[in-house]
N, C-alpha and C positions, 0 to 999 in steps of 0.2 A: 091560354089552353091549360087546364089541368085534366090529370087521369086519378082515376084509383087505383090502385096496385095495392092489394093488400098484403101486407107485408110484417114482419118482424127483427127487430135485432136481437141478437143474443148476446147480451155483456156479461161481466163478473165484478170483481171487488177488485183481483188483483190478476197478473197472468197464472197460469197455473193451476186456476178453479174448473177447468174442464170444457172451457168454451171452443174449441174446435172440436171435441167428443160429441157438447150436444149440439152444435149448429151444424155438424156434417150428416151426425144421425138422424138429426130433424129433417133437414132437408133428402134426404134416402127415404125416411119414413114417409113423409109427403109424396114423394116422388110413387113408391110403390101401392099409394093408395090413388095412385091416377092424376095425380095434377103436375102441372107442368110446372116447374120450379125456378126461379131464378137466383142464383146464387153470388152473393156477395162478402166483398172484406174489406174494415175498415182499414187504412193503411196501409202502405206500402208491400204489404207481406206478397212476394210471390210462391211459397209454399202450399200455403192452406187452401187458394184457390184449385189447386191442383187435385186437391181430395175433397173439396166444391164441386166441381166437375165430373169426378166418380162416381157424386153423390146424385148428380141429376142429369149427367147425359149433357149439358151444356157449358158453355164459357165460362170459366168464373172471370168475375171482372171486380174491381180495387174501387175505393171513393175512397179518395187520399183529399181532404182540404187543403190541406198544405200544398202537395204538390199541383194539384188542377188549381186550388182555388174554391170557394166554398162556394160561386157562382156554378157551379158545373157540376156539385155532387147531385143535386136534382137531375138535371139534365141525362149523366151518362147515366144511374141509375134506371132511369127509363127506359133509355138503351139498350140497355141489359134486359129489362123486366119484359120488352115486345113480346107480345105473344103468350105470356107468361099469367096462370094464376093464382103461382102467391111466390113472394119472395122472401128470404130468410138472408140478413146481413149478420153475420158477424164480425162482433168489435175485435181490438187491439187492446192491449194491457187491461188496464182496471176503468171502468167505466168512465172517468171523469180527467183521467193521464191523457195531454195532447202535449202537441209541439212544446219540448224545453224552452222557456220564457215567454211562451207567446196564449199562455191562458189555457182557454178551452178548444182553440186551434187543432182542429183534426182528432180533437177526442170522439170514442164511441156516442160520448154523448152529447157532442158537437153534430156530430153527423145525422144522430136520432131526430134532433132538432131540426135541422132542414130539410130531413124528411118526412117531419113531423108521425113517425114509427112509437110504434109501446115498444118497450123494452124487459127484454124475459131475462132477469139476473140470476147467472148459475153461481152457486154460492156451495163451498170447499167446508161441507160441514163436518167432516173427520175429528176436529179437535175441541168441538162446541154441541152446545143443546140450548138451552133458554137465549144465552149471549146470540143467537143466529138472530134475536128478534130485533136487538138495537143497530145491530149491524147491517139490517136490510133497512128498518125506518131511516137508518139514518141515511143511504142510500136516495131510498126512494123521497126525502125530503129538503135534499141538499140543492136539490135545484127544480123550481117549481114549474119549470118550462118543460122538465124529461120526466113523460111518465111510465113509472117501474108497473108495469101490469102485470105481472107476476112471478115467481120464482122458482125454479128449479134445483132442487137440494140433490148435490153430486157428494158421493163417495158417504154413503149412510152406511152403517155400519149394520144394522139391526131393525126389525120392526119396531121394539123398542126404544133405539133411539128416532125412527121418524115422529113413533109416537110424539117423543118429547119435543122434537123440533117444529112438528104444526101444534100442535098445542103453543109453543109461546108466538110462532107466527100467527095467530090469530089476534094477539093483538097489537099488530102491527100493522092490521088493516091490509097484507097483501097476498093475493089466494097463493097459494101451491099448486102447482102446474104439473109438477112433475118431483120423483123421488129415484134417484140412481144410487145400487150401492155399486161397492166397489168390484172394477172386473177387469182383470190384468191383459184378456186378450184385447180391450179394445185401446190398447197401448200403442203409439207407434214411436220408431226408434228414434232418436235423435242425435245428432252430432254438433260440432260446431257451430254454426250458423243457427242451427234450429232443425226441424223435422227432416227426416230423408224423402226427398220428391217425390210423386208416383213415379216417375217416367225409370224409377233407377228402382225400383220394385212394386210393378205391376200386379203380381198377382197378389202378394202380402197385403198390398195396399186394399186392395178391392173387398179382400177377408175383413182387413179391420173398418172398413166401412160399412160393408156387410156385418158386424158385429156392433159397432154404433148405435146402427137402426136399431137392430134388436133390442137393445138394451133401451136405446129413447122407447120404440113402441111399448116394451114390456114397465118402463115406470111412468110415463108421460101419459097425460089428458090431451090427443092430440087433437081431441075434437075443441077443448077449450081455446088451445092453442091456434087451432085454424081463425075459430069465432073471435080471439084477440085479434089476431093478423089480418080480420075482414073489417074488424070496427074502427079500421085507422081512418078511412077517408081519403080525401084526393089530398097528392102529393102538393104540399103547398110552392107559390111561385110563379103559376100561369107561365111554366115556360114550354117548351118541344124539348121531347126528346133529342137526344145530342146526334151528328150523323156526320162520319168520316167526311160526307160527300158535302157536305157544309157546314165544318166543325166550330167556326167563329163563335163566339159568345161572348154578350154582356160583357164589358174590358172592366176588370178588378182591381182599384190601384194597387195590390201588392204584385199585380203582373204590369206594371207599368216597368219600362227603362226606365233607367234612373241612370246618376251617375255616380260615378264609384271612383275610387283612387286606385283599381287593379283595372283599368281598364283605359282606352282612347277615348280622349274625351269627343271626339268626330267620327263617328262610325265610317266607315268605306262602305260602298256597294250596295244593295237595296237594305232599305227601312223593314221596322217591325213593321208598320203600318202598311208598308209597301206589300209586305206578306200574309196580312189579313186580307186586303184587296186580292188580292188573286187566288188566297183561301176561296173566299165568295165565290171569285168569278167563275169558278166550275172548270171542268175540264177544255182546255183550250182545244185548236185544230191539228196540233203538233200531239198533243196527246191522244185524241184519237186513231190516229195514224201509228201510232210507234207506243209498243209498251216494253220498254226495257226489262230485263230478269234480274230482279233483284235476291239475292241469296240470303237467308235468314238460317244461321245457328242453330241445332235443336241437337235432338238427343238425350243423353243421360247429363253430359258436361256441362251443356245449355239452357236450361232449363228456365232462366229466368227471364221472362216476357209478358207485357202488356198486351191482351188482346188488342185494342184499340190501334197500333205503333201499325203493326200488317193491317186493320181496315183501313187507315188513313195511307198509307202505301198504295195498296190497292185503288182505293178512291184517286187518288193521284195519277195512276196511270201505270205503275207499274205491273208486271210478273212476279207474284212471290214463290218461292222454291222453296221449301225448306230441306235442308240436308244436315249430315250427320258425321262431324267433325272427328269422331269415333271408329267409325266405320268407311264414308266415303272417301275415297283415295281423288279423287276430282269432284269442281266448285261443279254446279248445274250448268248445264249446256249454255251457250251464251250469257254470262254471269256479266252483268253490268254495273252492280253493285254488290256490295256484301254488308250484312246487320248479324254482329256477333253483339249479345245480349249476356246480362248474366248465368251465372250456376257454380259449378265448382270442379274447375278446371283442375286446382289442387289437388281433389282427388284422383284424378284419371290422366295425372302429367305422363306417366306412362306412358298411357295409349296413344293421349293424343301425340306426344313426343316421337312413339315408332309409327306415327301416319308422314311419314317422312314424304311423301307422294302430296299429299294435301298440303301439307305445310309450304312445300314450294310453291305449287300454286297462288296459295293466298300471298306470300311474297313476291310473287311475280304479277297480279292482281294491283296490289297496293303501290307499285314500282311504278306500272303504267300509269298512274295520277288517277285511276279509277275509286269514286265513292267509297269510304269503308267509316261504318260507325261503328265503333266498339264501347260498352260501358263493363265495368269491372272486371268479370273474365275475361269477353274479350279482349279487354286491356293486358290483360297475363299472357295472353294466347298471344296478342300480337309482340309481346318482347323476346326479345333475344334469350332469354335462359327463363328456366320455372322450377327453383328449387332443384338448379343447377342441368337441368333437362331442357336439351333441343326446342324450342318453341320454334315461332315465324319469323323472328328473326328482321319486323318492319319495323319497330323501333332499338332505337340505340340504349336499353335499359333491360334492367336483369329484375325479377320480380321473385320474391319467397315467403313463405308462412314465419308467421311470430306469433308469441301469446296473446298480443294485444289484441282488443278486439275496436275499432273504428266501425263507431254507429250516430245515426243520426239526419236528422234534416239537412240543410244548405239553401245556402242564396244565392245562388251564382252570376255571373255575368261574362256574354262571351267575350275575351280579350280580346280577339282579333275576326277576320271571316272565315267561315268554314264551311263546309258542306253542308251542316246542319244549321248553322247562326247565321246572319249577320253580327260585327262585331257591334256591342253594348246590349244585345238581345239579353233580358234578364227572364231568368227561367230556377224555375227549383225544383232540388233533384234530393237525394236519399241516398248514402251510403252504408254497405254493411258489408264488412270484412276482415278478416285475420292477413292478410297478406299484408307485405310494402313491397314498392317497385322503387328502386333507386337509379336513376336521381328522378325524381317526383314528378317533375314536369321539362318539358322539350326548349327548346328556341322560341316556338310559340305554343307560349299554353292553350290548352282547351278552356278553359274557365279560372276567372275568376274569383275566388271565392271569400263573400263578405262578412260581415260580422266583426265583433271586437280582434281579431288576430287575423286582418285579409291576408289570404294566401291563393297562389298561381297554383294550379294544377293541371295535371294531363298536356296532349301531346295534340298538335295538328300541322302536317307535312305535309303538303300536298295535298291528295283529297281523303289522308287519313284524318278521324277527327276519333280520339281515344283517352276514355276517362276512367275512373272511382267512379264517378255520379249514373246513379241512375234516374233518368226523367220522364214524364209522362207526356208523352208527346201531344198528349190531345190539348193540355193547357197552353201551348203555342202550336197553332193551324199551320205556320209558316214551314214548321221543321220536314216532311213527310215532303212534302210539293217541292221543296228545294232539293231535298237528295235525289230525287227521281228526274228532277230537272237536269241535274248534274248528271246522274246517269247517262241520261241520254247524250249529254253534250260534251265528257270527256272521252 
């Protein structure tokens, strides 16, 4: 099976040349000229997709190689695209930057390739005129597999200097697409981590979206730009779209188990394999009968989430609620389980600290042996102090901000079984944070984690399983079908 989805990415050189200005605007402008949009990011970012979403009314969703696997960027991509016509991905850092040591692994232009997409470079011409011409050939000729079909010249200073700047791109053989100068409203703010989420300003957010468009429509050839994004052709691969309800795919040896020196070399309790088999076999008779309320994190504090994590939930049989760790003083009616996801609980340790009503809860929640997954905020949420402030108090660990900033990929493997694993279940996951929790990891770690310096991380007691790692659940079927399994049965 292939489809067409016409489509485009939007890369740069390096971060900071303007590519979520013009892949959000672009997608707004597309949007408000009647078509329906699909919106994408390369990488793990959960920020951008958020002002993805703004921009068209629907889901943003990720194509992480690294974390899925480069068998499944096609796949979810389609996923996403249903219904959809024309989609607009944007890259991660500088066009050709993927995974530390692992090559072109999860680069923009890793990704372009399996989607076999043209690629529109927005290129930071502020400090250049002629010199924009080597600097895009050499782009567009570094790899003869990723083709640059055109460029977009951000932060022009002048007519005069555009002048200068298509004048020496012509002979570089690649058109100009578009010419932005520079425009301070369509700035958004940023902090630690990176941009401020929509959900922790709503209306600001929608403004500087609304200002994006403007700005792409008022310098961009969007007619050319649609006619690049129609001339890509069918997504290569002959595979189906990806689908909670039969999320299995094509098995990637870098998603094999393996085995590791942080880990038992005999797993307990069901297999990966065991858990692809019953991925397939669809919803059992037990699960038509009973769908547990699973509790999902949201809010200002919460903010970081994989669409995919709640369809495959959902597929699985659960009830998903989502509630507001901020605000709600009680878990959703019948809480069977809880999914505390990232965001930045750091900031809001306050509030969530004087939600002293909800905090018991989820401690009384995690006490009864009930499911709880947490990845990084969560993780802060459920220790006992946050920057010296009342947390939940489920695990035995105090957690606080530092300069340091911990970023990066991972190889994990789970140590033992958990709600979410089988022990040796190899999975990879993405970290990013200023915080540490001391002592780092519990009696039994949550994972494993490989590489030249193996080291044990995070915490699983019971049916708490709480990490650093953030993982994409869609690259192991197993993980969704087993918490809801658990659900029901603790």
């Amino acid at each position: 099976m292939s489809a067409s989805v016409p489509r485009l990415v939007i890369a740069a050189p390096s971060s900071g040349s303007g590519k979520t200005t013009v892949a959000t605007g672009l997608m707004a402008a597309f949007a408000a000229r009647g078509l329906v949009v699909s919106p994408h990011k390369v990488g793990p970012d959960y920020i951008d997709p958020g002002y993805h979403a703004l921009a068209t009314g629907r889901v943003g969703r990720n194509l992480d190689a690294y974390l899925c696997g480069p068998e499944l960027v096609g796949p979810l991509f389609l996923h996403g695209a249903r219904g959809c016509d024309i989609a607009v991905v944007e890259g991660v850092m500088g066009l050709y930057d993927g995974a530390a040591g692992e090559g072109e692994l999860a680069s923009t232009a890793h990704v372009a390739k399996l989607l076999r997409a043209p690629v529109v470079l927005v290129v930071d011409a502020s400090s250049q005129s002629r010199s924009v011409a080597a600097l895009v050939h050499g782009f567009a000729s570094w790899d003869p597999e990723v083709r640059v079909g055109g460029v977009i010249l951000n932060k022009v200073a002048s007519d005069r200097h555009e002048e200068l700047l298509r004048e020496a791109l012509e002979q570089a053989g690649v058109p100009v697409l578009g010419a932005l100068r520079r425009a301070a409203q369509v700035s958004t703010p940023s902090r630690h981590l990176g941009l401020v989420p929509v959900a922790e300003r709503q209306g600001a957010a929608a403004e500087a979206v609304a200002a994006m468009a403007a700005q792409v429509v008022d310098g961009c050839d969007l007619g050319a730009l649609e006619a690049l994004a129609r001339a890509a052709g069918a997504v290569p691969g002959g595979f189906a779209p990806w689908t909670p309800a039969s999320p299995a795919s094509p098995a990637s040896p870098a998603h094999h188990p393996t085995r590791s020196d942080v880990r038992p070399e005999t797993p307990a309790g069901p297999t990966r394999e065991d858990e692809r088999r019953a991925a397939h076999a669809g919803p059992t008779h037990s699960d038509e009968q009973s769908a547990p309320v699973v509790a999902v994190a949201g809010g200002p504090a919460f903010t970081f989430s994989y669409a995919e994590h709640t369809e495959l939930l959902t597929a699985a049989g659960a009830e998903v609620v989502v509630f507001d760790p901020l605000r709600d003083e009680e878990l959703p009616e019948g809480t069977a389980g809880l999914v505390i996801g990232g965001g930045f609980p750091e900031v809001y340790a306050s509030e969530l600290s004087a939600n002293e009503p909800l905090r018991k809860a989820v401690g009384e929640l995690a006490g009864s042996g009930a499911p709880v997954a947490a990845e990084c905020a969560g993780l802060l949420y459920l220790c006992r102090e946050l920057d010296g402030l009342p947390m939940c108090g489920v695990l035995d660990a105090e957690a606080r901000m530092t300069e340091r900033l911990t970023l990066g990929y991972r190889d994990a493997v789970a140590v033992g079984d958990s709600v979410l694993a089988a022990a040796g279940t190899r999975m990879r996951g993405h970290e990013f944070h200023r915080t540490v929790v001391e002592p780092g990891s519990g009696t039994e770690p949550a994972w494993g984690v490989r590489g030249p310096r193996p080291r044990v991380e995070g915490f699983v007691q019971r049916g708490v399983h709480a990490s650093y790692l953030h993982t994409h659940w869609a690259s192991e079927p197993g993980v969704a079908r087993r918490f809801v399994e658990r659900c029901r049965t603790s």
